[in-house]
Backbone and ligand atoms as CSV (ligand in chain L), in Angstrom:
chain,resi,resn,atom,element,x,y,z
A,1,UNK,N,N,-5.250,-65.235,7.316
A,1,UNK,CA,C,-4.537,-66.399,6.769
A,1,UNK,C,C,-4.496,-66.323,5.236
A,2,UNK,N,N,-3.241,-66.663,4.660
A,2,UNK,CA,C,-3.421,-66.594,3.273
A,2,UNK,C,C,-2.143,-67.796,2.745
A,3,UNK,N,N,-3.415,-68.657,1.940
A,3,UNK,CA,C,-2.984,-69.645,1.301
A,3,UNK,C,C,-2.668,-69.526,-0.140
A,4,UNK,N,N,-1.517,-70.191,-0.568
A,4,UNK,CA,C,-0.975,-70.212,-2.236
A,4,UNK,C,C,-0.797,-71.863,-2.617
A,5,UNK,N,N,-1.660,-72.002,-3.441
A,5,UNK,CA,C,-1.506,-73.555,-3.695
A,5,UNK,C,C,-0.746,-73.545,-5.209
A,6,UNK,N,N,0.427,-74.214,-4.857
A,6,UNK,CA,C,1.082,-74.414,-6.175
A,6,UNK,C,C,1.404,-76.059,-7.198
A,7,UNK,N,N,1.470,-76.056,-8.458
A,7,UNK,CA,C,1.306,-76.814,-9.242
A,7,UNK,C,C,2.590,-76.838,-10.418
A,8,UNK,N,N,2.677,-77.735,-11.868
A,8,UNK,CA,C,3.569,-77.255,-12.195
A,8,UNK,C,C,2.671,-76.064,-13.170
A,9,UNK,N,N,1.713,-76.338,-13.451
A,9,UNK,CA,C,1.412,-75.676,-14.858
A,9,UNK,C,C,0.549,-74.417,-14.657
A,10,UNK,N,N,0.154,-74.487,-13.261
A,10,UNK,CA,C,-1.211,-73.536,-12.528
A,10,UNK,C,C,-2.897,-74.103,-13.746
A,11,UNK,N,N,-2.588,-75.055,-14.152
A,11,UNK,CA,C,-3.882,-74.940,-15.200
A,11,UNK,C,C,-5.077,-76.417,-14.739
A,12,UNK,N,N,-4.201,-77.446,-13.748
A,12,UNK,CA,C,-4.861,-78.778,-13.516
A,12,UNK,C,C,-5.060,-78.630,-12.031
A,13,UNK,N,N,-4.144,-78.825,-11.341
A,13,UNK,CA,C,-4.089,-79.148,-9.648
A,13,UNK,C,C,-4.482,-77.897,-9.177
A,14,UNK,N,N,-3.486,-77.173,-8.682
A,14,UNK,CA,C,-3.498,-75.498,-8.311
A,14,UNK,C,C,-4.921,-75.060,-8.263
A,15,UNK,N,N,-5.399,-75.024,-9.687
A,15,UNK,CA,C,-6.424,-74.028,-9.826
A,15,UNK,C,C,-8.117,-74.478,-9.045
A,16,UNK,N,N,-7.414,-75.829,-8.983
A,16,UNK,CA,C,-8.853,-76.904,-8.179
A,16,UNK,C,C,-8.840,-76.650,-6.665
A,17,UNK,N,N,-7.517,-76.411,-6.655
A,17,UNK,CA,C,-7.636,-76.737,-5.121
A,17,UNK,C,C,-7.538,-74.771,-4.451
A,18,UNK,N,N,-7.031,-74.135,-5.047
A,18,UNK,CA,C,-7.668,-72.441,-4.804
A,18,UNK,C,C,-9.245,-72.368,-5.817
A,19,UNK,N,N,-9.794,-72.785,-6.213
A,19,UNK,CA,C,-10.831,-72.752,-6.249
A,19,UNK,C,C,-12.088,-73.451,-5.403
A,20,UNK,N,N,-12.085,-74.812,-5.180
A,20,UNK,CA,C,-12.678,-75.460,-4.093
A,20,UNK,C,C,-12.494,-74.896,-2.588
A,21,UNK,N,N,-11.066,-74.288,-2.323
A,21,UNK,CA,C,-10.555,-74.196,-1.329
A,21,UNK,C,C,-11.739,-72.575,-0.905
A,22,UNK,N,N,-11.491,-71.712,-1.774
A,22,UNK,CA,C,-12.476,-70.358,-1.815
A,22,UNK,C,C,-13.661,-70.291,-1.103
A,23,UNK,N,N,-14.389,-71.873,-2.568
A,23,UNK,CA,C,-15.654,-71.356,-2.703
A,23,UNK,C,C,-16.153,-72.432,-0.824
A,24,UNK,N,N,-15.117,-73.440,-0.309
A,24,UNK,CA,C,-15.426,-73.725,1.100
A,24,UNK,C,C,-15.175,-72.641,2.000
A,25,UNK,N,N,-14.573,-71.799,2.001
A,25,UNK,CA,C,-14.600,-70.689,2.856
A,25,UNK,C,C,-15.313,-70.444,2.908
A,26,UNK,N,N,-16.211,-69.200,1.505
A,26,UNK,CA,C,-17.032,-68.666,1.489
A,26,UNK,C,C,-17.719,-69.276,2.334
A,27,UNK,N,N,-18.629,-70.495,2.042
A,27,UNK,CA,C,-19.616,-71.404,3.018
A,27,UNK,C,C,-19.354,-71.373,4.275
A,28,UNK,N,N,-18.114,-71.307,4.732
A,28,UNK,CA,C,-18.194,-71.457,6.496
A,28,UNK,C,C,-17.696,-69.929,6.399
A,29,UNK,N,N,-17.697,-68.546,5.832
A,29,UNK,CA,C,-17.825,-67.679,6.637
A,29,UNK,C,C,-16.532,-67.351,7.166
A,30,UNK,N,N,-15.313,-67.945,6.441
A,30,UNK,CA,C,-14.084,-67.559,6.401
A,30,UNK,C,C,-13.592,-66.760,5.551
A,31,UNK,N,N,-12.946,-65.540,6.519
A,31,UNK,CA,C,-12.424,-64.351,5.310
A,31,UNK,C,C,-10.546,-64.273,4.819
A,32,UNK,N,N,-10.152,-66.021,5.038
A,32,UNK,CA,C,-8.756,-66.475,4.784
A,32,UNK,C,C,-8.767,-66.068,3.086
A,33,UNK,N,N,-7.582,-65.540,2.795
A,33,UNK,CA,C,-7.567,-65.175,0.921
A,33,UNK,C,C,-7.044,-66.737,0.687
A,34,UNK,N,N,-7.303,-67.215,-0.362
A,34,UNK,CA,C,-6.452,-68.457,-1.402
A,34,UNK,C,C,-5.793,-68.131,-2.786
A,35,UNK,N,N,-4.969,-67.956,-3.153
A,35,UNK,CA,C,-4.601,-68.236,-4.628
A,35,UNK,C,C,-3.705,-69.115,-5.166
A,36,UNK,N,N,-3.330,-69.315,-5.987
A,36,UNK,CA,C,-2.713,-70.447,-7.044
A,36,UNK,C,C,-1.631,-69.675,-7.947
A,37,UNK,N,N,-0.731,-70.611,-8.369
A,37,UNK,CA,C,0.632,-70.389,-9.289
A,37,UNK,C,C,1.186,-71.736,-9.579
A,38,UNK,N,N,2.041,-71.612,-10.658
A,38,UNK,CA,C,2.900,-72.890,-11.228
A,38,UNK,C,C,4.215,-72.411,-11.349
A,39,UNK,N,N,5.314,-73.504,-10.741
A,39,UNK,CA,C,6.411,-73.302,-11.021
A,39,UNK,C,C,7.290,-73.282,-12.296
A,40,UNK,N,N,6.071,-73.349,-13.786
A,40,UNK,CA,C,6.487,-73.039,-15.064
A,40,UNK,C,C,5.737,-72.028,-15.500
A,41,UNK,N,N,6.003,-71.914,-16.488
A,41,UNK,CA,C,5.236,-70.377,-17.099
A,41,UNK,C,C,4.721,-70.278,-18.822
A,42,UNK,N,N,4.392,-71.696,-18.703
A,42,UNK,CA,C,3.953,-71.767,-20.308
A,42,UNK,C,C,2.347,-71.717,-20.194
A,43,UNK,N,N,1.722,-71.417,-19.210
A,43,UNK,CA,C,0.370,-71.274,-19.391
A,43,UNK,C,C,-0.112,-70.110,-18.663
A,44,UNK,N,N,0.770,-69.082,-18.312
A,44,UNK,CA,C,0.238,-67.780,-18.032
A,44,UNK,C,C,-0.742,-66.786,-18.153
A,45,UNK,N,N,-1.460,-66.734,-17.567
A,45,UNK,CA,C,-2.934,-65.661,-17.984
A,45,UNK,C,C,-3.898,-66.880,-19.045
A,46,UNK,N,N,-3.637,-68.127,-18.821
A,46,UNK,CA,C,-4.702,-68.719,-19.605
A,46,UNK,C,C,-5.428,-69.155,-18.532
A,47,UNK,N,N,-6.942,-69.908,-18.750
A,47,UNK,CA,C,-7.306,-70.334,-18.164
A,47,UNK,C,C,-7.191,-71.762,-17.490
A,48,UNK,N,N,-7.705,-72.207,-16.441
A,48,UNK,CA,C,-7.287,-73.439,-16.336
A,48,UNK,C,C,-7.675,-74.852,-17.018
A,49,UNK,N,N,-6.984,-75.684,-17.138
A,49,UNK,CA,C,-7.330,-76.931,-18.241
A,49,UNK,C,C,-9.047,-76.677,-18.199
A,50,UNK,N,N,-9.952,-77.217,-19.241
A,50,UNK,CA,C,-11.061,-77.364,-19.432
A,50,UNK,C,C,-11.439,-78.562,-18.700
A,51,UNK,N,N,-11.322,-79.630,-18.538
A,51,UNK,CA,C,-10.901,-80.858,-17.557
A,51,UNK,C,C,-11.082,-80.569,-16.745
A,52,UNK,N,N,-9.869,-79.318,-15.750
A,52,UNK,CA,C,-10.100,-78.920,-14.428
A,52,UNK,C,C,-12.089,-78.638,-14.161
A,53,UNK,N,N,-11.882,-77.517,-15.222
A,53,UNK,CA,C,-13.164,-76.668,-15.364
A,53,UNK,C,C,-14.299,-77.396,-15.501
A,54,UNK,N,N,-14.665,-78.703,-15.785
A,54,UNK,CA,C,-15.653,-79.340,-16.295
A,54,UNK,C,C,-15.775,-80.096,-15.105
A,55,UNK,N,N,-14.882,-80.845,-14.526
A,55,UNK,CA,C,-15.220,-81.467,-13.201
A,55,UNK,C,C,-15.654,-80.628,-12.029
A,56,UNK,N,N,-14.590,-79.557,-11.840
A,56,UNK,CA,C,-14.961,-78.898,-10.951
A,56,UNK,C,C,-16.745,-78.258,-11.047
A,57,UNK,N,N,-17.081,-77.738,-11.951
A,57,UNK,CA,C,-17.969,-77.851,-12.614
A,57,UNK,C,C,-19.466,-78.573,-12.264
A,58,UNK,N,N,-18.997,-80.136,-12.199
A,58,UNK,CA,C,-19.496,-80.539,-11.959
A,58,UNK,C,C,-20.134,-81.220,-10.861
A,59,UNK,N,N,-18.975,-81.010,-9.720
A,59,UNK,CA,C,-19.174,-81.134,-8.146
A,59,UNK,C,C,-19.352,-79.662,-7.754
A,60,UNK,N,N,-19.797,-78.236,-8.714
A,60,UNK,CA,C,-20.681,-77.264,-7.935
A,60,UNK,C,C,-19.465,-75.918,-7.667
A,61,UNK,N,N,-18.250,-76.311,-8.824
A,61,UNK,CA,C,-17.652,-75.091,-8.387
A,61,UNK,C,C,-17.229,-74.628,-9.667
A,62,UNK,N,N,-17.402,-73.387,-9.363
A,62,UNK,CA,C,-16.872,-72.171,-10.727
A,62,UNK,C,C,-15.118,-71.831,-10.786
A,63,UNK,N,N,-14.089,-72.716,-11.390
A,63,UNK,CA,C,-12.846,-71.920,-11.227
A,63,UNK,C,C,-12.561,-71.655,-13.206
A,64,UNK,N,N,-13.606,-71.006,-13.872
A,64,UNK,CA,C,-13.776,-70.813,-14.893
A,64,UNK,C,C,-13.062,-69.479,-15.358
A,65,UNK,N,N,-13.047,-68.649,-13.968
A,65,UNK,CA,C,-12.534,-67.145,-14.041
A,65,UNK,C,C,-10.989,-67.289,-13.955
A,66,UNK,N,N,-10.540,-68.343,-13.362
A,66,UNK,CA,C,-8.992,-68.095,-12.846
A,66,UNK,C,C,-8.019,-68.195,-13.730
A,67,UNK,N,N,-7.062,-67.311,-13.571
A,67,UNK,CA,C,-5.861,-67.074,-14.566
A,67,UNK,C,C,-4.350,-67.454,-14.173
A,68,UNK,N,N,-3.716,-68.371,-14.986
A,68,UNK,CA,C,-2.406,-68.972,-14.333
A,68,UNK,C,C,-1.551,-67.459,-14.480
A,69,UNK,N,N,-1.077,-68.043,-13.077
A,69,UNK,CA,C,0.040,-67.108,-12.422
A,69,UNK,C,C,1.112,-68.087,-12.722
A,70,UNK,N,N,2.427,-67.603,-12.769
A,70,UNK,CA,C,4.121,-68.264,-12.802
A,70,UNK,C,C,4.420,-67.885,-11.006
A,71,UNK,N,N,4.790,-68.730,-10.042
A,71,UNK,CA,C,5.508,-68.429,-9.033
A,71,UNK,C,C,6.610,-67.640,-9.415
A,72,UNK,N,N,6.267,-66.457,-8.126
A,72,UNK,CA,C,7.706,-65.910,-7.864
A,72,UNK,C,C,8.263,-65.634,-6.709
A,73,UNK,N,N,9.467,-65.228,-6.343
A,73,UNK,CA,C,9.979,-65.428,-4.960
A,73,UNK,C,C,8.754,-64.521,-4.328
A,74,UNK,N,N,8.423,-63.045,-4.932
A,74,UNK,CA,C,7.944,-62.252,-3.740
A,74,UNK,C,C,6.885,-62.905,-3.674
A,75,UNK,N,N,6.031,-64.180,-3.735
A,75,UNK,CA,C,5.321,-64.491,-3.611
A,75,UNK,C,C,5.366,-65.472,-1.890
A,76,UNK,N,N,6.742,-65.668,-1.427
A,76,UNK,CA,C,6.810,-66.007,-0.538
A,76,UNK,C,C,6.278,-65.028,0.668
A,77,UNK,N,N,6.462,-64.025,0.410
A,77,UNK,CA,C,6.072,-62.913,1.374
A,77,UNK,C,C,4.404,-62.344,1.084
A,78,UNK,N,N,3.942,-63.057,0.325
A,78,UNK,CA,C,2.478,-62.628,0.023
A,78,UNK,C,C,1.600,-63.866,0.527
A,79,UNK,N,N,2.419,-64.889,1.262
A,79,UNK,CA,C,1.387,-66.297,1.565
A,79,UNK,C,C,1.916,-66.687,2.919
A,80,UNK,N,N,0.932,-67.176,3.712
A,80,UNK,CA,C,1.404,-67.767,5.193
A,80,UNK,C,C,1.956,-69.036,4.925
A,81,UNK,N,N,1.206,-69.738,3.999
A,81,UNK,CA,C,1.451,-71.321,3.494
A,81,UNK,C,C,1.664,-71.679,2.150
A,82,UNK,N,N,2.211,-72.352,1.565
A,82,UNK,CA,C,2.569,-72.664,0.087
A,82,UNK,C,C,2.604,-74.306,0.130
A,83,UNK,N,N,1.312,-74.171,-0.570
A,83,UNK,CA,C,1.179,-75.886,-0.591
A,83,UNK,C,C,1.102,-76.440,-1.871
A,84,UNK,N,N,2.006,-77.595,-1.882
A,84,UNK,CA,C,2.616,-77.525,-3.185
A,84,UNK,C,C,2.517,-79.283,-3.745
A,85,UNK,N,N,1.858,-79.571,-4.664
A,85,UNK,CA,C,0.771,-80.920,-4.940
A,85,UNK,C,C,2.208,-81.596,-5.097
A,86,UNK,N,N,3.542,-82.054,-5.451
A,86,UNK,CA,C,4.161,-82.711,-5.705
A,86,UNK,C,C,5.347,-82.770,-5.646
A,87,UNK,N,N,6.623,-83.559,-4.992
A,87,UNK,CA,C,7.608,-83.526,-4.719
A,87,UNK,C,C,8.655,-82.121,-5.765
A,88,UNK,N,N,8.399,-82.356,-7.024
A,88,UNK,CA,C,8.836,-81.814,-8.020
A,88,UNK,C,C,8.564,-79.755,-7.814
A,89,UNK,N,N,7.182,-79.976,-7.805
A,89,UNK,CA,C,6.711,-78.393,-6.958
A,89,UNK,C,C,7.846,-77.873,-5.641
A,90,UNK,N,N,7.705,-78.929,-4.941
A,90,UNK,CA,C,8.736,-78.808,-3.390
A,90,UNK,C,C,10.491,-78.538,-3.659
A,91,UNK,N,N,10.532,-79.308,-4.761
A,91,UNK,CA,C,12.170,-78.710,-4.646
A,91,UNK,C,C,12.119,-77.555,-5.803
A,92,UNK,N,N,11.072,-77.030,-6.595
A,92,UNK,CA,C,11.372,-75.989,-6.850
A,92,UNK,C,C,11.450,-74.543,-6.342
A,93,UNK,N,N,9.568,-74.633,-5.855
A,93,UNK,CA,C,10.143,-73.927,-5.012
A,93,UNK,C,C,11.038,-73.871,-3.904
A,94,UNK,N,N,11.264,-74.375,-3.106
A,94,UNK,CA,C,12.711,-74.323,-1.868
A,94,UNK,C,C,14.054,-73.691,-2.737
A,95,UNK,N,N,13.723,-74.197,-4.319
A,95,UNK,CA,C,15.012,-73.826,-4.793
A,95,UNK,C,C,15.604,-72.112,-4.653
A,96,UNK,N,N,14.114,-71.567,-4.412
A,96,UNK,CA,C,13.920,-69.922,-4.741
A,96,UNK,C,C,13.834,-69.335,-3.375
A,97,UNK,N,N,13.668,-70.385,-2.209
A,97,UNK,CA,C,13.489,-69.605,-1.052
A,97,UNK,C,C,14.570,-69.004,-0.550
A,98,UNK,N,N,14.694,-68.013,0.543
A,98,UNK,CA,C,16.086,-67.459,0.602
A,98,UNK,C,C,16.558,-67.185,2.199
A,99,UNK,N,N,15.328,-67.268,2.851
A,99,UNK,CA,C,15.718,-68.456,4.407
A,99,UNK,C,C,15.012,-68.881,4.844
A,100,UNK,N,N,15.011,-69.223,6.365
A,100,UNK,CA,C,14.632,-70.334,6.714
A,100,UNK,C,C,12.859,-70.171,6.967
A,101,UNK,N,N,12.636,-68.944,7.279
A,101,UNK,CA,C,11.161,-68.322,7.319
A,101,UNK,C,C,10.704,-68.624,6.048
A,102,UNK,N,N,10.999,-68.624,5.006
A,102,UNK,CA,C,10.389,-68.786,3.513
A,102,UNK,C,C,10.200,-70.494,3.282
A,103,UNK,N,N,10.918,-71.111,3.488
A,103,UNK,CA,C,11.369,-72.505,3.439
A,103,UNK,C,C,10.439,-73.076,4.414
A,104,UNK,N,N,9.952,-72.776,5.547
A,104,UNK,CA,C,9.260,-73.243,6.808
A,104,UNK,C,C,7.480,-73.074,5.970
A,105,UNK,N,N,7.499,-72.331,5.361
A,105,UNK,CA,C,5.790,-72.002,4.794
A,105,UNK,C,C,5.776,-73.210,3.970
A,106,UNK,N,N,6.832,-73.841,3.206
A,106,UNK,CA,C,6.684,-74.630,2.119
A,106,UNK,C,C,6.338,-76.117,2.683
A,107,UNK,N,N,4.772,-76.642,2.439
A,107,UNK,CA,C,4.464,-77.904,2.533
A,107,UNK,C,C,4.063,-78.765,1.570
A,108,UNK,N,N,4.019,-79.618,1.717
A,108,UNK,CA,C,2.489,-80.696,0.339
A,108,UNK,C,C,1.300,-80.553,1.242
A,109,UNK,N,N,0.789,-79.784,-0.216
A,109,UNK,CA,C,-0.617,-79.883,0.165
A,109,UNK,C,C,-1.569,-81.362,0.995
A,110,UNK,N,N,-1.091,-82.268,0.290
A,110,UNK,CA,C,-1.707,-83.606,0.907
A,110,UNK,C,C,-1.069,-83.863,2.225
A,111,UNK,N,N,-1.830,-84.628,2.999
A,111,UNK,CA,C,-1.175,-85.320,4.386
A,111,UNK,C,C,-0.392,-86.804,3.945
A,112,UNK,N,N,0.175,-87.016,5.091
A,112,UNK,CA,C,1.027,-88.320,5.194
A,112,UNK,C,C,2.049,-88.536,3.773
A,113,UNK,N,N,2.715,-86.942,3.656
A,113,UNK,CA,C,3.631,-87.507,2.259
A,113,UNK,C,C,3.276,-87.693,0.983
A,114,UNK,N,N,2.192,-87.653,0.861
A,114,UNK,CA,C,1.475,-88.083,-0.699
A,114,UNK,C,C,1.539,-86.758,-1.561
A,115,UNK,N,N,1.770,-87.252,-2.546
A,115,UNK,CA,C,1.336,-86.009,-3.708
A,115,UNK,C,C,0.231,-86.562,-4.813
A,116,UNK,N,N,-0.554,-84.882,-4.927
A,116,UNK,CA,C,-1.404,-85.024,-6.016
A,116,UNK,C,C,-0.603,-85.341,-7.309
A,117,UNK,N,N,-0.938,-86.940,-7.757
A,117,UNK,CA,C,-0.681,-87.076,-9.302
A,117,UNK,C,C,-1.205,-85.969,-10.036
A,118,UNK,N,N,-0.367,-85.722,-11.315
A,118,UNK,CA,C,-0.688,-84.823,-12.191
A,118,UNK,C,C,-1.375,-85.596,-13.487
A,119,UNK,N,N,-2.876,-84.941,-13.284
A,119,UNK,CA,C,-3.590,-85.815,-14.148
A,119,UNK,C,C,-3.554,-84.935,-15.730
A,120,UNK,N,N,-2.892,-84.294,-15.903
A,120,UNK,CA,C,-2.295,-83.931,-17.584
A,120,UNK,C,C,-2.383,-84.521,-18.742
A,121,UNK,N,N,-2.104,-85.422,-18.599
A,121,UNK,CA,C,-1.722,-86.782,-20.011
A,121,UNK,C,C,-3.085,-87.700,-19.684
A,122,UNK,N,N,-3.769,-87.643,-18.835
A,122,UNK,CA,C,-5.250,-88.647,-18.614
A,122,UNK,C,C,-6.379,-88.359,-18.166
A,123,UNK,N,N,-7.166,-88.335,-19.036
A,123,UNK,CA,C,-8.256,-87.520,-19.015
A,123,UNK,C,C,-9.040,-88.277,-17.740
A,124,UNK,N,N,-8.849,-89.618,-17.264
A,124,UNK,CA,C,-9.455,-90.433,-16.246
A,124,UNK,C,C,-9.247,-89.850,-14.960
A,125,UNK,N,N,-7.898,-89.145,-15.162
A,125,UNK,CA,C,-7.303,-89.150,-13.418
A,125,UNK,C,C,-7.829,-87.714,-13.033
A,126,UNK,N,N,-9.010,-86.776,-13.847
A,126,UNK,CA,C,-9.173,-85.631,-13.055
A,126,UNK,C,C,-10.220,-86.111,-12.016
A,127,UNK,N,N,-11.116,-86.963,-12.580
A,127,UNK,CA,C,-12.461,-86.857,-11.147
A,127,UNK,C,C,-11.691,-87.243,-9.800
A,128,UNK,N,N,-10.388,-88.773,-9.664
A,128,UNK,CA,C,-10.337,-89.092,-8.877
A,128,UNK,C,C,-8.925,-87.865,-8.078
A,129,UNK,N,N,-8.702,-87.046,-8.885
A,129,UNK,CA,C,-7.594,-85.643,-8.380
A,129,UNK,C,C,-8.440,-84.883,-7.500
A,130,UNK,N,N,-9.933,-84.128,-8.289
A,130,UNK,CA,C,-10.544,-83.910,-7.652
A,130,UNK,C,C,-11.206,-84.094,-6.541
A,131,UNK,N,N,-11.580,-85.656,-6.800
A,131,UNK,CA,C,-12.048,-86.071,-4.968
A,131,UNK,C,C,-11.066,-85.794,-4.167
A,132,UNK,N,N,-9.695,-86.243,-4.231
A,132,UNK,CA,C,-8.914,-86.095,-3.430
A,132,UNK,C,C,-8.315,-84.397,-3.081
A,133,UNK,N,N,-8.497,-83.524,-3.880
A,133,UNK,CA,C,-8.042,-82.155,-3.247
A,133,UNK,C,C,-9.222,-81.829,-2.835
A,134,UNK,N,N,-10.901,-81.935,-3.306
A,134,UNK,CA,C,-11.625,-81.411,-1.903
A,134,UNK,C,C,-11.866,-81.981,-0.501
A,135,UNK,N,N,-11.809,-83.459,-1.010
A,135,UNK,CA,C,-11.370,-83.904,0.662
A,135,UNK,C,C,-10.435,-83.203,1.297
A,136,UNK,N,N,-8.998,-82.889,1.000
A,136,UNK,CA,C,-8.035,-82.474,1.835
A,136,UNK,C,C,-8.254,-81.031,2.120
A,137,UNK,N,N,-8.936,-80.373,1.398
A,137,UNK,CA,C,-9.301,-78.779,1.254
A,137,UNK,C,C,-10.611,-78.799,2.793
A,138,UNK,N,N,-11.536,-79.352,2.833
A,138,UNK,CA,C,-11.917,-79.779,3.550
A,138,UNK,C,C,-11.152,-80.040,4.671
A,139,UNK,N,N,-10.635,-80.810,4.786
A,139,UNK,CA,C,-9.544,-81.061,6.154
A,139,UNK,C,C,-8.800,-80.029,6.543
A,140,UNK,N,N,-8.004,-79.530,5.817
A,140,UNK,CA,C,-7.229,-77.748,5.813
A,140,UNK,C,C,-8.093,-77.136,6.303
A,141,UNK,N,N,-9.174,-76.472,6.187
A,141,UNK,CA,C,-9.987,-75.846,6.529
A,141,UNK,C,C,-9.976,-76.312,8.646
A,142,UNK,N,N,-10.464,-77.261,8.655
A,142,UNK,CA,C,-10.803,-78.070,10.211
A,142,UNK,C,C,-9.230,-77.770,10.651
A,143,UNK,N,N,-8.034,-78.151,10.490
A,143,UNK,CA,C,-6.921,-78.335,10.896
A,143,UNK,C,C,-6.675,-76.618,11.123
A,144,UNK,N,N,-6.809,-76.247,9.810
A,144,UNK,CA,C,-6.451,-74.032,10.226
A,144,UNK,C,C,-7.076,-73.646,10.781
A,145,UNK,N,N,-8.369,-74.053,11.409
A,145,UNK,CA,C,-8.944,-73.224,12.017
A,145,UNK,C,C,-8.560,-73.104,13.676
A,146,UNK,N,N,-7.789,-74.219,13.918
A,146,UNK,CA,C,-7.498,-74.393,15.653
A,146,UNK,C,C,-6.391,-73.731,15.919
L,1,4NP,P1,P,-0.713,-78.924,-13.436
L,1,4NP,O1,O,-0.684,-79.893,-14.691
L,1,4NP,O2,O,0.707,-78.801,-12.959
L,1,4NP,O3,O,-1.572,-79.649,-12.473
L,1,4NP,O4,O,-1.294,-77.604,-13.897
L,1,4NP,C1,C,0.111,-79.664,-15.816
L,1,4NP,C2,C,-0.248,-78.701,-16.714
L,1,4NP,C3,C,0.522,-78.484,-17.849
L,1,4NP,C4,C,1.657,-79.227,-18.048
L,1,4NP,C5,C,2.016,-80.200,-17.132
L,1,4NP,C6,C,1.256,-80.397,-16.006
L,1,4NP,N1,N,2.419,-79.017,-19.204
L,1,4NP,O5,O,3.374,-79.782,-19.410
L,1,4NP,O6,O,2.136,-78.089,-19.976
């Protein structure tokens, strides 16, 4: 199984949720790959927000190493699933898919319709981003495995 969690910037959402998402594998002994990308490309090969890094951090996970990737199409063919924190993520990528097999991988990461707010502009909204992508990372995990 191989998951691509996408964002706009790869530096806030993305990198939390292929990082949490990892380091829960590891723990249950799952050898599914995860990685991360943004459908812009102004933060390429940097690391992810310090924000990300400091919370995550602080609920016990290292995504200190990870380097923003820019989505690209062949990236459709390198992931089973493309889960994508926000309406805005969803019609970009779809914009790049090129049929219906590529388009069918593309979900929101969250259940029941919701998207991860992009906590960018507020330094408040990373802890409660965070609770909410390892809960659902958590759930992904239980739901892929059946
Ligand atoms: P992300 O957050 O999509 O969760 O990585 C953002 C990061 C950077 C920008 C916007 C959102 N930006 O405008 O540079």
């Amino acid at each position: 199984m191989k998951i691509l969690m996408v964002c706009l910037g790869n530096i806030c959402r993305s990198p939390l949720a292929e990082g949490i998402m990892r380091q829960l594998l590891e723990e249950q002994g799952l050898s599914w790959e995860v990685a991360s990308a943004g459908t812009g490309d102004w933060h390429v090969n940097q690391p992810a927000d310090r924000r990300s890094i400091a919370i995550a951090k602080k609920f016990g996970y290292d995504i200190s190493k990870q380097r923003a990737r820019h989505f690209g199409k062949q990236m459709f063919d390198e992931a089973d699933h493309i889960l994508v924190m926000d309406r805005n993520n969803l019609r970009d990528v779809l914009k790049l898919a090129e049929n219906t097999e590529q388009r069918e991988k593309v979900k929101l990461f969250l259940a029941g319709d919701l998207e991860v707010t992009d906590p960018y502009y507020d330094d408040q909204l990373f802890e409660p981003v965070f609770l909410g992508i390892e809960e659902r990372c958590k759930a992904l995990i239980e739901e892929m495995k059946l």
